[in-house]
C-alpha positions in Angstrom: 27.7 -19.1 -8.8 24.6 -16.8 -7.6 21.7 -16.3 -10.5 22.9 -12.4 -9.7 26.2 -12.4 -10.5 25.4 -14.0 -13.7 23.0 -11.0 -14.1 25.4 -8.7 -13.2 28.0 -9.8 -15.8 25.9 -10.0 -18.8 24.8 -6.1 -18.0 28.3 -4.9 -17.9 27.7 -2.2 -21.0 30.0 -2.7 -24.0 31.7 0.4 -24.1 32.3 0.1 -20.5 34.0 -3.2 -20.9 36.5 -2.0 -23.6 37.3 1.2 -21.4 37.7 -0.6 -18.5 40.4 -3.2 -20.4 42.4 -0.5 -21.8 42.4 1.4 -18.3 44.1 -1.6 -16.8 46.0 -2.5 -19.0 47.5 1.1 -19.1 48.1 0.6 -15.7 52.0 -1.1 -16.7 51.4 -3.5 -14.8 49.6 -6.9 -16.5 47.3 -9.5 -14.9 48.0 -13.1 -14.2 47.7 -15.1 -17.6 45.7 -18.2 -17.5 47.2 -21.2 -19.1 45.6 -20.7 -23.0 46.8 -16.7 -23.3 50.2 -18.2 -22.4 50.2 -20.3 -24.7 49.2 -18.1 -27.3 51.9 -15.9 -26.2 49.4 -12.9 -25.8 49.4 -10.3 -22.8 46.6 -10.9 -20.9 44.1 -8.5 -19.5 40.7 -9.9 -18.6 37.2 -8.2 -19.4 35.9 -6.9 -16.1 33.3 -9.1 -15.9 35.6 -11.8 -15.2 37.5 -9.4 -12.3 35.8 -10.0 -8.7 36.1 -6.7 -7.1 38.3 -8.1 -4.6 41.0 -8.6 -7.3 40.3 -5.5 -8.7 41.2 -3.9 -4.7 44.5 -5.4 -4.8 45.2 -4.5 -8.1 45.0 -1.1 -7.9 46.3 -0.8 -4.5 49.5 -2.4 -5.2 50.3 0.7 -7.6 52.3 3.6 -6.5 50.3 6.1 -6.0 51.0 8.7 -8.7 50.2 5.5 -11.2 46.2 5.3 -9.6 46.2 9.2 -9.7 47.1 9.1 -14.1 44.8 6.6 -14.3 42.0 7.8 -12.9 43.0 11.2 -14.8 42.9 9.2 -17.9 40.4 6.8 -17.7 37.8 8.8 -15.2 34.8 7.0 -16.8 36.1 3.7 -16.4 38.0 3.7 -13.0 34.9 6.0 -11.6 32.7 2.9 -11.5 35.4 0.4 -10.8 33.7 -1.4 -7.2 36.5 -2.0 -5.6 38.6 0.7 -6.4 40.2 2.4 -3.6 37.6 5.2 -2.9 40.1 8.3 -3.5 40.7 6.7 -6.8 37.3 6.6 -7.6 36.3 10.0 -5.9 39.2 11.9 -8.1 38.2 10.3 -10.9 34.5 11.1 -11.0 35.7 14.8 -10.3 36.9 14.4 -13.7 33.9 13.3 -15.2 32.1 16.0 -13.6 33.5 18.8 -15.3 32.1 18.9 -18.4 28.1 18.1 -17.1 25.4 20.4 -17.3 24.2 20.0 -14.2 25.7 23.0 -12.4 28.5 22.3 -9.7 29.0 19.4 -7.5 30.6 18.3 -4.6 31.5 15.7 -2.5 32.8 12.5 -2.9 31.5 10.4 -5.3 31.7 6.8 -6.0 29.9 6.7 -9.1 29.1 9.6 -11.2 27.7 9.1 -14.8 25.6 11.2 -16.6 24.7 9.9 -19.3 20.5 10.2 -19.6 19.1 8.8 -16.9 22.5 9.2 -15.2 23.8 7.1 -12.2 25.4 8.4 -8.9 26.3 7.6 -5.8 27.5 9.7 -3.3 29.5 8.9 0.3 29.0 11.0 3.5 32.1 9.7 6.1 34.9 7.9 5.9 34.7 4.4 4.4 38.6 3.5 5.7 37.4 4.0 9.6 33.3 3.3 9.6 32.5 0.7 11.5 28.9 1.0 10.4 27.9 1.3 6.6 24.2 2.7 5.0 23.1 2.2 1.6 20.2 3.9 1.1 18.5 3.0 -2.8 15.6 5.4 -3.7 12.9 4.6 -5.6 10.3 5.4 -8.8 10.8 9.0 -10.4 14.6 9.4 -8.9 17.0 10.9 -11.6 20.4 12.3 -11.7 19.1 15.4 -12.1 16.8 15.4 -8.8 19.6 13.5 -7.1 20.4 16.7 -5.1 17.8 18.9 -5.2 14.6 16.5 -4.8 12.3 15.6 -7.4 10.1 19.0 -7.9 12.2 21.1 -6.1 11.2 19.4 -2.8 14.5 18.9 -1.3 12.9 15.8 1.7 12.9 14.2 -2.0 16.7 14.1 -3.2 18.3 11.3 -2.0 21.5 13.2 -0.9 19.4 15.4 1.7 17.9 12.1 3.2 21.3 10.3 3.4 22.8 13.3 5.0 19.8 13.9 7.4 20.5 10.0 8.3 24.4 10.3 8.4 24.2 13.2 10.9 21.7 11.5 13.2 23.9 8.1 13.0 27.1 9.8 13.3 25.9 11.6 16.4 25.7 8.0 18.0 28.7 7.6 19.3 31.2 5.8 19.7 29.9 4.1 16.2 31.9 5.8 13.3 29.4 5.9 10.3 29.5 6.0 6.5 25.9 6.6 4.3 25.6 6.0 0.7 23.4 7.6 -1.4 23.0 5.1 -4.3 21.4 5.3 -7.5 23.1 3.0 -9.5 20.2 1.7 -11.9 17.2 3.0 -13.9 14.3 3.5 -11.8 10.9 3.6 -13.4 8.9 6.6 -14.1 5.4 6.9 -12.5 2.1 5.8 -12.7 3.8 3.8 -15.7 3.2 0.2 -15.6 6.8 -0.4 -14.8 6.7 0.4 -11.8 4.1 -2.8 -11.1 7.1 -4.9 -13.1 10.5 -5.9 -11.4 12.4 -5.9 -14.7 14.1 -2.8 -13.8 14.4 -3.5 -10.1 16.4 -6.9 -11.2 18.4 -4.9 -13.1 19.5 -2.4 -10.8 19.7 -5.9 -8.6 22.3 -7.3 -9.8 24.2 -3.5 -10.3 23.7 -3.3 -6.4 24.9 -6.3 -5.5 28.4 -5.8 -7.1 28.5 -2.3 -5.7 28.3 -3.7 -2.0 30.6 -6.3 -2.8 33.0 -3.2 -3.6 32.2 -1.5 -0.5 32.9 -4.8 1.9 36.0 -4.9 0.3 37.5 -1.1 0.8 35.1 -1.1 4.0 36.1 -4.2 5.5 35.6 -3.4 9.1 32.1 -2.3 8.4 28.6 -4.0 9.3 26.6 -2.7 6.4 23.1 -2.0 6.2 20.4 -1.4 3.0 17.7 0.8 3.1 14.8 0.4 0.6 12.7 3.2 -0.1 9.3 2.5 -2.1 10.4 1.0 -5.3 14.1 0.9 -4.4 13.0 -1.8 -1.7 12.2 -4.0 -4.9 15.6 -4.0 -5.9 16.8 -4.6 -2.2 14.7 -7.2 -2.0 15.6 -9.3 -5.5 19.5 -8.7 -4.5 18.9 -9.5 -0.9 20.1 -13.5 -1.5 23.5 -12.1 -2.9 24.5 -9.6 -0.8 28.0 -10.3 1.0 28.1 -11.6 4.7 28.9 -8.0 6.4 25.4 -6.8 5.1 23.6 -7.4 8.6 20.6 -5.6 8.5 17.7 -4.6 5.6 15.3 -2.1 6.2 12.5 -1.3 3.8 10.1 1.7 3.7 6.9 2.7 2.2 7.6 0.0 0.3 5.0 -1.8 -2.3 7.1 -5.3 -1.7 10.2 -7.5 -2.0 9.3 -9.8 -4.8 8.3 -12.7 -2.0 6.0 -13.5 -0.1 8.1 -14.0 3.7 11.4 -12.6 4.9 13.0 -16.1 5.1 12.3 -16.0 1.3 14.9 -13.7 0.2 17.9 -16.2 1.7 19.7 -13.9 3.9 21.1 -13.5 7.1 20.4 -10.1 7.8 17.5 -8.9 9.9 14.8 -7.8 8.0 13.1 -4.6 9.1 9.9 -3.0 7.9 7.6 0.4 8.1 4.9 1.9 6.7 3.5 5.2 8.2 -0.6 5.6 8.3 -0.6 8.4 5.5 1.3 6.3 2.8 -0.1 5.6 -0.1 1.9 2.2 -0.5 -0.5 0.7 2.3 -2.9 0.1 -0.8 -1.0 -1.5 -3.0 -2.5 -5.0 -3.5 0.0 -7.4 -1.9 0.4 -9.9 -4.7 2.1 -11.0 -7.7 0.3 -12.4 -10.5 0.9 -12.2 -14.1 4.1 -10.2 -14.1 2.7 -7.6 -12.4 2.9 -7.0 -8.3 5.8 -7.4 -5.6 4.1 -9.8 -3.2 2.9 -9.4 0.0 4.1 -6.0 1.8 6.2 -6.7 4.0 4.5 -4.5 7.2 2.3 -7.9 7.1 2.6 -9.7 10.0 2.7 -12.9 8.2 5.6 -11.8 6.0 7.6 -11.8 9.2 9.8 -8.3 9.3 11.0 -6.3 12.0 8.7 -3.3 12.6 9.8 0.4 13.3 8.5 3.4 14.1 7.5 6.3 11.7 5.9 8.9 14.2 5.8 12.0 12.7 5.2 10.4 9.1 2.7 11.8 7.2 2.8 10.7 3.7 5.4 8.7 1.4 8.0 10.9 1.3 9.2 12.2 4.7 11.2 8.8 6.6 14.3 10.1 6.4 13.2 13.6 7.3 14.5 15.6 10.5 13.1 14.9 13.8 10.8 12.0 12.6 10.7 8.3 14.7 11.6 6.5 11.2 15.1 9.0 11.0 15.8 8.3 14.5 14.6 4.3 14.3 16.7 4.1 11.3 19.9 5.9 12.7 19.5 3.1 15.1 19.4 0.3 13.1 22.3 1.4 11.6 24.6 1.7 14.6 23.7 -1.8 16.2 
């Protein structure tokens, strides 16, 4: 068993744990008892931190349909972050959650959709039952729920959802590759210039939260080849889930990034191809490339010696523009992503 699914487990919250058992078990339908409940003559219904999210797939698709559509109507906060959940399930049920949020009107489909302060979201542009290819693009220091949409000051190249869409049109138009992007924020980033943003603590957190999240996705997406994008911090917690990251996750590509907690690509023990960029205006080229004292994410990995793949990012001015319209690093990337 992987270091990060051991992380993963122990972070399951509480509350979520208890909602999550009584949402299955009011499912009608009860798990396979191990040999000690059966003995003790008890119903069985397993924490989820002992449910793979491959179980949890054929779980909930063996129901009749109506029973996933009252469950997600009755458990929306627990079924909404279910990986490996059949997406409509998970889509209807974080329309429920939505409802009573203060942050104005939403739409789309979302995969994850919790709003509690600093709030976690991810949202899906495609079709995850037909793509063939599959984007996860993680964002990085400063990116809140509330920004998610709109961009962090109002600066809409900012909010994640504008760069997966900008990425998801220019990918899509590749045929005869049929695409999916993900806009994930599924953990805490750090606030800047604070000092935990020189610290992984918060990247290995949202580690081991991304690494169960793509094991949901290969399971309802199994005909997709799935790709990770790492933007500045979020390429921290790319890199520290990197060696747990299921087979169909082919390629990693990292921008403006300060690091990926080691020192060479063959360090993070994966089989994807590692790709990295760094554009001439971005402050990240001046982050010190070491780790010492807790502090630092190792060499960056534009290095030669660290050993990525390099990309272009012509028309790249600054930290904050890859993923923006008509730039070599939205074009490079779209690439990437269809093979």
């Amino acid at each position: 068993m992987s270091t990060s699914t051991v992380v993963a487990r122990q972070r399951t919250p509480p509350r979520a744990r208890t909602s999550l058992v009584r949402a299955i078990a009011a499912a009608g339908r009860p798990w396979p008892r191990p040999a000690a409940a059966g003995r003790l003559g008890r119903p069985y219904c397993p924490e989820p931190v002992e449910v793979t999210p491959t179980a949890v797939h054929e779980y909930l698709t063996a129901l009749t349909e109506p029973a996933r559509r009252r469950l997600a109507a009755r458990f929306p906060a627990a079924v909404g972050t279910l990986d490996g959940a059949p997406p409509a399930m998970r889509y209807a049920a974080n329309r429920h959650r939505m409802r009573p949020t203060r942050f104005g009107t939403w739409t789309g489909q979302y995969l994850l959709f919790d709003p509690s302060p600093p709030g976690r979201v991810a949202l899906v542009y495609g079709d995850l039952s037909t793509a063939d290819r599959l984007a996860v693009l993680v964002p990085g220091a400063d990116s809140r729920l509330a920004d998610f949409a709109r961009g962090l000051g109002g600066q809409r190249h900012r909010a994640p959802a504008v760069q997966a869409v900008n990425l998801y049109r220019v990918a899509d138009a590749r045929r005869p590759r049929r695409v999916a992007v993900v806009a994930w924020l599924g953990y805490r980033a750090p606030r800047g210039p604070h000092p935990e943003v020189a610290r992984e603590k918060l990247a290995a957190a949202g580690a081991a939260e991304l690494v169960r999240f793509v094991r949901g996705l290969a399971v309802v997406a199994p005909r997709a080849a799935i790709t990770l994008l790492g933007h500045s911090y979020g390429s921290v917690v790319v890199g520290l889930a990197a060696a747990a990251l299921p087979p169909p996750v082919r390629d990693i590509a990292v921008f403006g990034s300060p690091g990926l907690g080691v020192a060479t690509a063959a360090e993070l023990g994966t089989t994807a191809r590692i790709w990295a960029a760094c554009a001439p205006g971005d402050w990240t080229r001046f982050v010190p490339g070491v780790r010492r004292g807790g502090f630092g994410h190792g060499r960056r990995p534009t290095d030669p010696a660290f050993g990525a793949r390099p990309f272009c990012t012509a028309g790249v001015a600054d930290h904050d523009h890859y993923l923006a319209p008509g730039t070599g690093s939205l074009a490079a990337l779209a690439a990437i992503l269809t093979g």
